[in-house]
N, C-alpha and C positions, 0 to 999 in steps of 0.2 A: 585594421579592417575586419579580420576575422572573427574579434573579443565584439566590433560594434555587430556585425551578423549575427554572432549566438544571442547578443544580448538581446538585440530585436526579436529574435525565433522564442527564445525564450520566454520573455514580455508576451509577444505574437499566443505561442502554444498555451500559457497559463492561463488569460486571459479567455482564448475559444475554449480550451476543456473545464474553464470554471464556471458554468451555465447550466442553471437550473434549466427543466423542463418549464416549458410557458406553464400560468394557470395564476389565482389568486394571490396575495403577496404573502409571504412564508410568515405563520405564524412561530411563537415560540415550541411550539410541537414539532410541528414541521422542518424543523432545527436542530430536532434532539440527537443525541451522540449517547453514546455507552458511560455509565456513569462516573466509571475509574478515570476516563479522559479528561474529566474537569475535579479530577479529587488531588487538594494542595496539598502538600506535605511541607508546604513553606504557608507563612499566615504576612499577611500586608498590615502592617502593624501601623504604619502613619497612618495607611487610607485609612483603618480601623477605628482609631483615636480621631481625626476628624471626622466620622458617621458619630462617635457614639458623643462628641461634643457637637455633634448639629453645626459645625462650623464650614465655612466654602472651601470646597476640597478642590484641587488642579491638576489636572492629569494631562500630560502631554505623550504624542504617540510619534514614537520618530519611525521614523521608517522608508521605504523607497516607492517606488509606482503605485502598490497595491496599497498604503497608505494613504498615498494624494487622491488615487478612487477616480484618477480623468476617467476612467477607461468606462465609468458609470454615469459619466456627465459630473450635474452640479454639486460641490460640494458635499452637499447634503445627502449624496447619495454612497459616499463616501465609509467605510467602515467604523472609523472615528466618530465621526457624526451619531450612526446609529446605537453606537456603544454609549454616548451621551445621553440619547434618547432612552438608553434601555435603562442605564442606571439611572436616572432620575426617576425611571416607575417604580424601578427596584428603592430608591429610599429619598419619599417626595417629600422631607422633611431636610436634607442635605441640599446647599447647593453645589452643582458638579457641575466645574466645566471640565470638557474635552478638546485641547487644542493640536489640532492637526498638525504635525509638524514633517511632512511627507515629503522628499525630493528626490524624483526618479532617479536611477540608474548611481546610486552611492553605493559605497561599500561600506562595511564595519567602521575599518579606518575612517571614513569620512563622516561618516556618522559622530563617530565618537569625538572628531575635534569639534564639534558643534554642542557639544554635551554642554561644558562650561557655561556658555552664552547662552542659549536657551535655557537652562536649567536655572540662571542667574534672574533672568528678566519674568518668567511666569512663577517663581517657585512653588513646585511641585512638590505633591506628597505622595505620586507615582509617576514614575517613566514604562510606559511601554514601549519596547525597543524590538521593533518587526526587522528582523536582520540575515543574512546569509544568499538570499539569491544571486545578487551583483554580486556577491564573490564566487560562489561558484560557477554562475555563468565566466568568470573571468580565469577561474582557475588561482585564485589567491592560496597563495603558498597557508599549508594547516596550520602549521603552528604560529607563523603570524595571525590568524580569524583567532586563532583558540585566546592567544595574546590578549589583542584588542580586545574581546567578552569580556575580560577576566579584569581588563583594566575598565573598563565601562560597569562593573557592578561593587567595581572594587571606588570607584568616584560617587556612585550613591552610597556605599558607606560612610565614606567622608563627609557627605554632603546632606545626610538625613533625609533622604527619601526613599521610597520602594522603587525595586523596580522589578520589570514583569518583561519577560523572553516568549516573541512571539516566532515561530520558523516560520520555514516556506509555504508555499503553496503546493498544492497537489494536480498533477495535470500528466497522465500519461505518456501526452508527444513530447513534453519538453524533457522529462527523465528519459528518453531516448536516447538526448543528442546531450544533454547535461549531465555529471555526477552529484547531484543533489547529497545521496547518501552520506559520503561523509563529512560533509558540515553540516546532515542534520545531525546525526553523534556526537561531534563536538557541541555543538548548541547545547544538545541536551546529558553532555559529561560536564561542559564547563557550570550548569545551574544545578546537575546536581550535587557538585562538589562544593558548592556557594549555598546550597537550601536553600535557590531563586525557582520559581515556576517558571517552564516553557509552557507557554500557554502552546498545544501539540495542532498547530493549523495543518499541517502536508498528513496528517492522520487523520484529523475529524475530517477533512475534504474529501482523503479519501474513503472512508466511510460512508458519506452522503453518493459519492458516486456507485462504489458498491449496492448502496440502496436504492437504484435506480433514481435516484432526486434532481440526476445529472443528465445534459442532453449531451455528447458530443460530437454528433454530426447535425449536419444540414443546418447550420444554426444560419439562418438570413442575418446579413450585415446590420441591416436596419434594427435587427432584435438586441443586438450584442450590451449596448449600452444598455439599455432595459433589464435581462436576463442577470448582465452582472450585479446590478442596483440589490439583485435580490440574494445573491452570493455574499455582498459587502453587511446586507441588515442580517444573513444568518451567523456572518463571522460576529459582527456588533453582538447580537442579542448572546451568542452562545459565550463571548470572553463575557460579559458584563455575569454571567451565570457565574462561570470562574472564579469572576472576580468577589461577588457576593460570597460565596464558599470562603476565599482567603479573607475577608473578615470579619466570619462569623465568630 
């Protein structure tokens, strides 16, 4: 009952402290981050090779709640989605699909028994793997999370596809009552000892909050799913920058 409470508060806090201020829909300016944040020192060499052969590239995003994007309504409003939309402006001569493959409240572990099977039935020439909240909202023991990464980038090697580490989210209330800290560490020890990208989400976010971009008070109920629509197309537009970098 306890692990279900944090998980809900936590879901609950990320969700209200990750809301733009109302106003126009966030252009890709309006989105920008400090440059070092999106600089690869790993290059995505499949997606690479299918852009530079014009060939249909397939990118699947596993991930948990902030993945499946309910909390923004329709699919479409979903971060997956707009990360599709952004790389097909970025190279409208590729076809790119984006397939969501989001299921709330998993952990690492769970995640990764699903690698096999999904990975098997879309083959992909990227996995983005958005991972660590549900285990730190649960308290999963470190060096099993550190484990499970290591065997989930060590199965795209096997398996000939990139893959791309996406962290947490960034929300004031929830780092309160959560240790987010260090399983972002290991996130971002276990890729840089692989020369994998964490694509750095609980830092760009909170950057844009620091840049007052963020509302987090008084947010009306009825605003939330709208508000976040616009959180999910800055996270979209800003990985697909990322990702355009990794392969250049």
């Amino acid at each position: 009952m306890r692990r279900r409470a944090l998980l809900c508060l936590g879901a609950a806090a990320v969700l209200s402290a990750a809301l733009p201020v109302a106003g126009p829909a966030a252009e890709l300016g309006e989105c920008a981050v400090p440059p070092e944040m999106l600089d690869l020192p790993a290059r995505l060499r499949y997606l690479a090779q299918a852009i530079r052969d014009k060939a249909p590239a397939r990118i699947i995003v596993i991930g948990g709640s902030s993945t499946r994007g309910a909390a923004a309504g329709p699919v479409e409003n979903a971060y997956p989605h707009r990360l599709q939309l952004a790389l097909q402006a970025l190279f409208p001569d590729v076809p790119i699909t984006v397939i969501n493959q989001g299921m709330p409240r998993q952990t690492a572990r769970q995640m990764l028994e699903r690698f096999p099977a999904d990975t098997s039935a879309e083959h992909p020439v990227l996995v983005v793997w958005e991972v660590g909240i549900s285990d730190a909202v649960r308290g999963i023991d470190l060096g099993e999370f550190a484990t499970t990464l290591q065997a989930g980038i060590d199965l795209a090697k096997d398996r000939a596809f990139d893959i791309l580490l996406v962290d947490m989210q960034f929300s004031r209330r929830a780092a309160m009552v959560i240790d987010f800290e260090r399983y972002l560490n290991a996130i971002h020890r276990i890729g840089g000892l692989n020369d994998v990208y964490v694509f750095p989400r609980f830092a760009i976010m909170r950057h844009w909050s620091e840049e007052n971009m963020f509302n987090f008070d008084d947010v009306a109920e009825g605003e939330r799913a709208r508000l976040a629509a616009k959180v999910y197309d800055c996270i979209g537009r800003t990985l697909a920058e990322a990702i355009r970098n990794a392969v250049r």
